[in-house]
N, C-alpha and C positions, 0 to 999 in steps of 0.2 A: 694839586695836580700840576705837570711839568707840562708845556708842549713844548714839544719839538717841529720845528718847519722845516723839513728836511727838500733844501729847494734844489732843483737840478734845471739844466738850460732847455729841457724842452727839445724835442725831434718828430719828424713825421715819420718816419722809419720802425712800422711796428718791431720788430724787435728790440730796439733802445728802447723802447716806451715799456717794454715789456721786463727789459734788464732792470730799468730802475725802479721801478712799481715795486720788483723782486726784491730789491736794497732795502727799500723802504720796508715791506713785510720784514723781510728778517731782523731790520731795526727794533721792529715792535716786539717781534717776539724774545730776541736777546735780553730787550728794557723788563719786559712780563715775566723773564724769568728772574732776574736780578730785585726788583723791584714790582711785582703786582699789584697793577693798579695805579703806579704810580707815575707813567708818562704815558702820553698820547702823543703818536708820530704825524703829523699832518701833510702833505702832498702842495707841491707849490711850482711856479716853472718861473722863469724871468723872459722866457721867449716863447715863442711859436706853441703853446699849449697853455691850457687853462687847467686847475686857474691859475689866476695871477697871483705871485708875489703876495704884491701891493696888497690885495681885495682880501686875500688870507690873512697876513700881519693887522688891516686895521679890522675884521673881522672878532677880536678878541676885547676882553675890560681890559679897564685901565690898568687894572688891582692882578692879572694872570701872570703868572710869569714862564715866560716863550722865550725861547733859543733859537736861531736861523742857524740851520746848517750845512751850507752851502754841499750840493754833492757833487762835487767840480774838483777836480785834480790837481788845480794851482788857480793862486788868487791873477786878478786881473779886473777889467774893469764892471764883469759881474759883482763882484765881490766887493770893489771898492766904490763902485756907484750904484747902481742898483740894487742890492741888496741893504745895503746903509742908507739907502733913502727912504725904500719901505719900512727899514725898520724906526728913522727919525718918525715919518708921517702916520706911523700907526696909533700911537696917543698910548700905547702900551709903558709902564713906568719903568718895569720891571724885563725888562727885553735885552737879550744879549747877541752876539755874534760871533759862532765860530770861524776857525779859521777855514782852509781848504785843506781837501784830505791829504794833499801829496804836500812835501816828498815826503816815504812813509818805506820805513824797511818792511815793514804786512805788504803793500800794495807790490814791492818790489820781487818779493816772495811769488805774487801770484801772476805775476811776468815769467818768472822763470816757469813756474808751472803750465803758460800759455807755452813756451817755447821747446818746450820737451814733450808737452801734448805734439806738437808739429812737428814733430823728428828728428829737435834740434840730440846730438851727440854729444856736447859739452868741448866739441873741437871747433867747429865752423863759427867764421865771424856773426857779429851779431849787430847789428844798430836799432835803434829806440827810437820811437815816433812819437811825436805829443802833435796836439792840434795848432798850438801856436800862441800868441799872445802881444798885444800892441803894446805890453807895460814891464818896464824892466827885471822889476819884481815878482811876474810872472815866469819872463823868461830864465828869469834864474834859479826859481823851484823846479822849472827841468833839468836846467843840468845840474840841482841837486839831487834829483831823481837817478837821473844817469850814473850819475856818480855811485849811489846808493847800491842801484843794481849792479855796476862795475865792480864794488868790493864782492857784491852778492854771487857773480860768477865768476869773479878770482883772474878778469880780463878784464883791456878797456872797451866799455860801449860806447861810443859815440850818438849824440843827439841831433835829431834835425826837425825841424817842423809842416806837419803836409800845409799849412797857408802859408799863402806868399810873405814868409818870415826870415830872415837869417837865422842860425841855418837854416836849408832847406831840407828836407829827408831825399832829395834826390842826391843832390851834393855830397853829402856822408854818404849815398848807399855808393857811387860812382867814385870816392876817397878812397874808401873801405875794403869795398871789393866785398859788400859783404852777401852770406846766402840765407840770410835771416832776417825780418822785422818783428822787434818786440814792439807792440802795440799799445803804446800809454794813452789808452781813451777805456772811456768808461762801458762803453757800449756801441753796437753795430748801429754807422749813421750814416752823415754826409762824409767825415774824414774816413771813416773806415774805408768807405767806398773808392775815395781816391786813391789810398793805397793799394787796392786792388787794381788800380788801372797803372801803377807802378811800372816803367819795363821790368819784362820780365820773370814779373808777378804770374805764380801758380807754373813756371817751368825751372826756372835758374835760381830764382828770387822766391822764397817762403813765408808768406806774409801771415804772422800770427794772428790768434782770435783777441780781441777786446779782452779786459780787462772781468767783465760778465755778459754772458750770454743766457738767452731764454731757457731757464730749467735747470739752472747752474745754480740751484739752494747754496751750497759750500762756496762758491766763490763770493756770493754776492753777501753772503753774513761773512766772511770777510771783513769786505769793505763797509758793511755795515758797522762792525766794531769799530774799523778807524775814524767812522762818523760819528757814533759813539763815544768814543774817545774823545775827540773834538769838542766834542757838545759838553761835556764832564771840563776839560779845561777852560773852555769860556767860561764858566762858572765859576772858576777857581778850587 
């Protein structure tokens, strides 16, 4: 038997809570169809939800062999500390760690699909929103991101981030001129929120839905593939 710790940041915001629980379902059942029998997807948060991490990973023998797979957009200091620490402290021998899902031409796919749901034309500017990140390597899987979707709509999108990051998505949207936000978060929370308090936001300004939303089966096995995916290359 494989586990999979398929870990996400954690929200009080039922419907995030409800987007990634959905990720996680679709995970399992993608694995069950592939393989029966053969992995068990486990639920885990690094913040503001339980359970924890930590208390999941040393949860397991020594002798299991468990994959952490971070369900987070781009690495940063989840990823590079908190997650690698649960997995040093868990006493698990056999324990790996995938990477973050993004940048990921699937995930930039179902951007564009958020943005034509909102009535984008394939004419009007477009800028991209991530949440932000204090680590360089963070910052740069978005605007590998950016980039990704850029080729993907055959225009440039510009990147900004809603916390107080350079860029900022206000900054880009105010550059840009643009009548569109694509929305690089996983699900409806704290940044989605702010984006909606954007100027402008629901008259001028079109602020697209998250990445999955509650009831969104097809999107969210999506991104469960590229979790998926992820968890298949730490393993080599």
């Amino acid at each position: 038997m494989h586990h999979i710790i398929a870990v996400s940041h954690g929200t009080d915001n039922p419907d995030g809570r409800a987007s990634i629980e959905l990720v996680r379902q679709q995970m399992q059942e993608v694995l069950n169809e592939r393989e029966p029998g053969g992995f068990t997807v486990h639920e885990a948060y690094v913040d503001v939800q339980e359970p924890a991490l930590t208390n999941v990973a040393a949860g397991f023998e020594p002798l299991d062999t468990v994959t952490i797979v971070p369900l987070l957009l781009s690495t940063g200091y989840h990823t590079q500390v908190d997650i690698a620490e649960a997995a040093a402290a868990s006493g698990v021998q056999n324990i790996a760690i995938a990477r973050a899902l993004g940048p990921s031409a699937a995930l930039a796919k179902l951007q564009r699909q958020r943005l034509e749901e909102a009535g984008w034309d394939g004419y009007d500017d477009v800028v991209m929103a991530a949440a932000g990140s204090s680590r360089p390597d963070g910052r740069e899987a978005v605007m590998l991101q950016s980039e990704v979707f850029s080729t993907l709509l055959s225009r440039y999108v510009p990147y900004g981030f809603v916390a107080n990051i350079e860029p900022k998505i206000a900054d880009a949207l105010e550059e840009r001129q643009a009548e569109y936000v694509s929305s690089y978060l996983l699900g409806r929370g704290f940044f989605q929120t702010l984006l909606g308090r954007l100027p402008g936001a629901g008259e001028s300004l079109t602020i697209c839905q998250p990445l999955v939303v509650p009831g969104d089966s097809a999107a969210a096995r999506m991104v469960a593939e590229v979790a998926i995916e992820r968890a298949l290359e730490a393993r080599g």
